[in-house]
N, CA, C and O atoms as CSV, one atom per row, in Angstrom:
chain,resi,resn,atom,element,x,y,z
A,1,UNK,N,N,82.001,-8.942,22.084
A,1,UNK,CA,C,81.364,-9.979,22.881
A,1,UNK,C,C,81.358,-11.308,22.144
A,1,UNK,O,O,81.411,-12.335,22.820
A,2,UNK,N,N,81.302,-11.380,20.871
A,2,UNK,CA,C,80.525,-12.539,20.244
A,2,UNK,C,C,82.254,-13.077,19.603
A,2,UNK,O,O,82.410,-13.269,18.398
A,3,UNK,N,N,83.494,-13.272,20.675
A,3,UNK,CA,C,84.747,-14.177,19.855
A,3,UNK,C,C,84.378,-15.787,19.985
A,3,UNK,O,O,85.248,-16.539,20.423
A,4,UNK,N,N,83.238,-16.250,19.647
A,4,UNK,CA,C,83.266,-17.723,19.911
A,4,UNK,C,C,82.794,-18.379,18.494
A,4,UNK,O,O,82.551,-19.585,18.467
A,5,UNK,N,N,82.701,-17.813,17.653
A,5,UNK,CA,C,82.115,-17.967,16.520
A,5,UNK,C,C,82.555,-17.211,15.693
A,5,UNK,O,O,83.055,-16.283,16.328
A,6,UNK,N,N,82.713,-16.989,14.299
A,6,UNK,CA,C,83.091,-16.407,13.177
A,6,UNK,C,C,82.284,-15.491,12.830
A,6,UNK,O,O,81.195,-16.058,12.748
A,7,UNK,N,N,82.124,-14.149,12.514
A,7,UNK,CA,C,80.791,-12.857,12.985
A,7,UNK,C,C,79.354,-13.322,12.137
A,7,UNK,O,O,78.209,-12.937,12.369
A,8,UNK,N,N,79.690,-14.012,11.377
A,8,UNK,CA,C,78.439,-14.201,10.188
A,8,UNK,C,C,77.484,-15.531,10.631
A,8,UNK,O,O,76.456,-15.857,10.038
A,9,UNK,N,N,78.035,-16.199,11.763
A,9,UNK,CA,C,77.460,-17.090,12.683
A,9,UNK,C,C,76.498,-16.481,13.807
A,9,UNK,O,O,76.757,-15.651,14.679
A,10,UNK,N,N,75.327,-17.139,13.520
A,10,UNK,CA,C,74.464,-16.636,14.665
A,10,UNK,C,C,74.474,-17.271,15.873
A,10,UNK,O,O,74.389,-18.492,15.736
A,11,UNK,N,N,74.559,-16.832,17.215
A,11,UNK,CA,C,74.808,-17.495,18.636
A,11,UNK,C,C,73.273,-17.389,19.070
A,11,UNK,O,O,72.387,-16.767,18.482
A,12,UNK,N,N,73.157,-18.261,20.417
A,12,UNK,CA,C,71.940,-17.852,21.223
A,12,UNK,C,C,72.198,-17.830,22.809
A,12,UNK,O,O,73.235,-18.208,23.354
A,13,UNK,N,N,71.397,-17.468,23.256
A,13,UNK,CA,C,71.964,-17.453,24.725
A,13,UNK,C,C,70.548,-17.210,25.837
A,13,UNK,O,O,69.911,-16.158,25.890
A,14,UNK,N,N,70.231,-18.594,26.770
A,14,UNK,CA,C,68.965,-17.774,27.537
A,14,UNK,C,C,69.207,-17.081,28.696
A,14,UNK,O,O,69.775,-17.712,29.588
A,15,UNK,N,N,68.850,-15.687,28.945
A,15,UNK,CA,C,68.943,-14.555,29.875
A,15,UNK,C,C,67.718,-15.357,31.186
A,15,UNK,O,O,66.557,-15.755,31.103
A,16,UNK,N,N,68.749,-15.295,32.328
A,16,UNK,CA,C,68.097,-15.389,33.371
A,16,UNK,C,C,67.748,-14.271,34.915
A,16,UNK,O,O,68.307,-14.503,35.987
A,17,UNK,N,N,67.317,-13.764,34.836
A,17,UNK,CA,C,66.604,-12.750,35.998
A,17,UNK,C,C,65.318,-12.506,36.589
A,17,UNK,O,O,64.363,-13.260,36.402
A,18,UNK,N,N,65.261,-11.295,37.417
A,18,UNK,CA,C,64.519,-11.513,38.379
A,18,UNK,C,C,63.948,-9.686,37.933
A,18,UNK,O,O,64.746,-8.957,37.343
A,19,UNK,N,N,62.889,-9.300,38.215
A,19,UNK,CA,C,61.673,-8.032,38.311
A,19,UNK,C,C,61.804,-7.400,39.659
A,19,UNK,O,O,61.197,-7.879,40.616
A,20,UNK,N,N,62.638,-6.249,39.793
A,20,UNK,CA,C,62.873,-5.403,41.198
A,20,UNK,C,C,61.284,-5.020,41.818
A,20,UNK,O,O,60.378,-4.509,41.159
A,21,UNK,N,N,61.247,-5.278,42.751
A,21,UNK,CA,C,59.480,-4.944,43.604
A,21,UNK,C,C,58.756,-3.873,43.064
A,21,UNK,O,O,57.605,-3.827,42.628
A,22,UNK,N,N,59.947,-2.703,43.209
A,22,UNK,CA,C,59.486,-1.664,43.001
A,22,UNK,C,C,59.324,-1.097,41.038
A,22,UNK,O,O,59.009,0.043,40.696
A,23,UNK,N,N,59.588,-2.068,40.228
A,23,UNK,CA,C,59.170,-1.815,38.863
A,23,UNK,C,C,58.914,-3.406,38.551
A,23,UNK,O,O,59.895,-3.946,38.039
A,24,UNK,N,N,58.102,-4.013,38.704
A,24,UNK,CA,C,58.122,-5.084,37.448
A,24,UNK,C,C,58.452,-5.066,36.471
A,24,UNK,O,O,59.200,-5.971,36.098
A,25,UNK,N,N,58.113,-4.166,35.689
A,25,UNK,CA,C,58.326,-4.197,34.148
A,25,UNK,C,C,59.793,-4.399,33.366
A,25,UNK,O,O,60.087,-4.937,32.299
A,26,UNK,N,N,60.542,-3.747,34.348
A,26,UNK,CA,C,62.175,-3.769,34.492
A,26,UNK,C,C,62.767,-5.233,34.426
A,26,UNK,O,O,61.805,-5.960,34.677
A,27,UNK,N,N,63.511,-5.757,34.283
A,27,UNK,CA,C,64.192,-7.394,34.190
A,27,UNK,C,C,65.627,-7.146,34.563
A,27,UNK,O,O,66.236,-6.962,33.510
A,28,UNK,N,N,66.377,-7.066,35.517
A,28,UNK,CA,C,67.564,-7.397,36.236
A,28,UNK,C,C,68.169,-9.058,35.433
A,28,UNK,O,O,67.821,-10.234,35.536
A,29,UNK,N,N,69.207,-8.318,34.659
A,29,UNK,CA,C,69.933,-9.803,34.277
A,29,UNK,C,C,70.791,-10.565,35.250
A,29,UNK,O,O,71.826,-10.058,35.682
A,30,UNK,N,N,70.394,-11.764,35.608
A,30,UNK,CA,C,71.387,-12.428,36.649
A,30,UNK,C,C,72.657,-12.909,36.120
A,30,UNK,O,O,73.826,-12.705,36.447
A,31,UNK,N,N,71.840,-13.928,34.788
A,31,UNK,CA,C,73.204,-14.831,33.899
A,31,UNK,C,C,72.680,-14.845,32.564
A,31,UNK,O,O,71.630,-14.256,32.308
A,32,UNK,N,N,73.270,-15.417,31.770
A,32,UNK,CA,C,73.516,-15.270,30.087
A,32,UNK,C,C,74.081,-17.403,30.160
A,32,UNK,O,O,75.158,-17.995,30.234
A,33,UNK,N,N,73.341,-17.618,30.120
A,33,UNK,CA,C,73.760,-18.873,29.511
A,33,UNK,C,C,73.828,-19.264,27.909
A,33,UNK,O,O,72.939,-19.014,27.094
A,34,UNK,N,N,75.040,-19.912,27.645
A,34,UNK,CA,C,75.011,-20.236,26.625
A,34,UNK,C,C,75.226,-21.995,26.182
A,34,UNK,O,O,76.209,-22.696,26.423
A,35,UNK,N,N,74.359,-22.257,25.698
A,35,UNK,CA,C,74.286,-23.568,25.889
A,35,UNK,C,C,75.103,-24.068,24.837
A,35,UNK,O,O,75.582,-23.265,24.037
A,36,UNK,N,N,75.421,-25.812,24.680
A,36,UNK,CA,C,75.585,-25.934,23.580
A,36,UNK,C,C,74.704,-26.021,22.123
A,36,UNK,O,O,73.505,-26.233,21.937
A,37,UNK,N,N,75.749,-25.781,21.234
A,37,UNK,CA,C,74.258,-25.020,20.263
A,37,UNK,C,C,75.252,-25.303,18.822
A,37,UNK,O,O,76.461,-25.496,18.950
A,38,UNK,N,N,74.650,-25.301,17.601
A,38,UNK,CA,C,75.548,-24.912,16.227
A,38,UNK,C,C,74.300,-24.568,15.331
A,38,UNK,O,O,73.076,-24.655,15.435
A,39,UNK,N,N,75.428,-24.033,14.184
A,39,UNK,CA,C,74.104,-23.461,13.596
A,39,UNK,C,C,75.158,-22.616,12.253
A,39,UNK,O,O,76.367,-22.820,12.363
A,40,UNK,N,N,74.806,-21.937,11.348
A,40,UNK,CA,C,74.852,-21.067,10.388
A,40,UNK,C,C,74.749,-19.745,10.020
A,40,UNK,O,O,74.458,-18.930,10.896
A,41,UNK,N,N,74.903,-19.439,9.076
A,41,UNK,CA,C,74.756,-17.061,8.801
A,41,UNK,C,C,73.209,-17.320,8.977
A,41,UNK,O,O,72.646,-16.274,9.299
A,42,UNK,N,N,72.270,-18.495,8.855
A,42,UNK,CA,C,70.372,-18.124,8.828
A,42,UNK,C,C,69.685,-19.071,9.789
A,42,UNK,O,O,68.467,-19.238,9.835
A,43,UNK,N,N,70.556,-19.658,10.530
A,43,UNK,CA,C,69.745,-20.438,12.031
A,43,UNK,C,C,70.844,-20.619,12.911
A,43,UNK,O,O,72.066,-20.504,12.813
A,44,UNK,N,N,70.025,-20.942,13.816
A,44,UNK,CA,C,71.177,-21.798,15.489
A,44,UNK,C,C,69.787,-22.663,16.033
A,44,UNK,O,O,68.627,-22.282,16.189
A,45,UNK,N,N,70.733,-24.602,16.345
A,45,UNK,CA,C,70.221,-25.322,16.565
A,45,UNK,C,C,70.131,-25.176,18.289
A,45,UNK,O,O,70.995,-24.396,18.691
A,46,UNK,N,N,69.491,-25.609,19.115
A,46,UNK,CA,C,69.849,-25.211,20.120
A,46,UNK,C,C,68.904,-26.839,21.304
A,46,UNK,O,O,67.802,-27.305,21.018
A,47,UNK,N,N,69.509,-27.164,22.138
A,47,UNK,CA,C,69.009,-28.438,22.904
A,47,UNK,C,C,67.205,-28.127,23.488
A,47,UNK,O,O,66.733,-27.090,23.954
A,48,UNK,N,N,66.641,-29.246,23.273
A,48,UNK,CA,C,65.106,-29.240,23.978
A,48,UNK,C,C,65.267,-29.300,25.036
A,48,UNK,O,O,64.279,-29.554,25.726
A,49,UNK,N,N,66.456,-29.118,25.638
A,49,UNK,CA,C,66.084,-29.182,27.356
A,49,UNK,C,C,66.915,-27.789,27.843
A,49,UNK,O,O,67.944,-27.417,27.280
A,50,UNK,N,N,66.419,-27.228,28.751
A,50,UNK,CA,C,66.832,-26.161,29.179
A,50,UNK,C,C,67.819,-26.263,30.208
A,50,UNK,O,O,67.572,-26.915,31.223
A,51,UNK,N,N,68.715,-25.788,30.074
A,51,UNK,CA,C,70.085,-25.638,31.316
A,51,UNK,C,C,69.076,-25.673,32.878
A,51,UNK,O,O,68.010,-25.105,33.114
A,52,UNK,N,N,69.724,-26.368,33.552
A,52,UNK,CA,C,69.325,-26.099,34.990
A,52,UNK,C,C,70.533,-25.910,35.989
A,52,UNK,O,O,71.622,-26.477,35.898
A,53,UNK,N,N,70.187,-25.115,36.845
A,53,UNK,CA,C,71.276,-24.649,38.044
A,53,UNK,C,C,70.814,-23.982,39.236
A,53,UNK,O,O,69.885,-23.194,39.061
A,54,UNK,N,N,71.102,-24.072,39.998
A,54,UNK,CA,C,70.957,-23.630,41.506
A,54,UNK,C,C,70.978,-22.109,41.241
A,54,UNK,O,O,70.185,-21.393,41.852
A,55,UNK,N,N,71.619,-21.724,40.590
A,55,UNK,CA,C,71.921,-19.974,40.392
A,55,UNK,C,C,70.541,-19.382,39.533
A,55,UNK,O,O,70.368,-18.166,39.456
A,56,UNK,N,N,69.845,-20.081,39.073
A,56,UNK,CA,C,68.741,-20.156,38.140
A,56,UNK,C,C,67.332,-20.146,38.802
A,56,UNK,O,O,66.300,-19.879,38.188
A,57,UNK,N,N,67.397,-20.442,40.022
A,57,UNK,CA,C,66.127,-20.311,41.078
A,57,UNK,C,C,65.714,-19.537,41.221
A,57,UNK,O,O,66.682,-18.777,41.204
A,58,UNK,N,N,64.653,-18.776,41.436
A,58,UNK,CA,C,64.140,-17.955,41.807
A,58,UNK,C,C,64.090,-18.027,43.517
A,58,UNK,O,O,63.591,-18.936,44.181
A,59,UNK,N,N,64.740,-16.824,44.010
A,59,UNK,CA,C,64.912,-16.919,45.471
A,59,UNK,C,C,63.855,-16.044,46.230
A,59,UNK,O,O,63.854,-16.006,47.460
């Protein structure tokens, strides 16, 4: 999964989904965004503003 970076590089990525009626507790992944980001083998810098998108709504 992780060919975007060199393995000793840490990535981040925010998971977006939704809680099926019948379990809340459960989390259905919709998307995996990965923003732009850099970073090192002991951090990842990552933007103060959060990705926004239509696919990201809660419907």
């Amino acid at each position: 999964f992780n060919v975007i970076s060199d393995r000793r590089t840490q990535i981040a990525g925010y998971l977006y989904g939704v809680s099926p009626p019948e379990s809340p507790p459960v989390k259905e992944i919709r998307c995996v965004v990965l923003p732009p980001q850099w970073g090192t083998h002991e951090t990842v810098h990552l933007p103060n503003i959060l990705p926004e998108h239509e696919s990201f709504k809660v419907r």
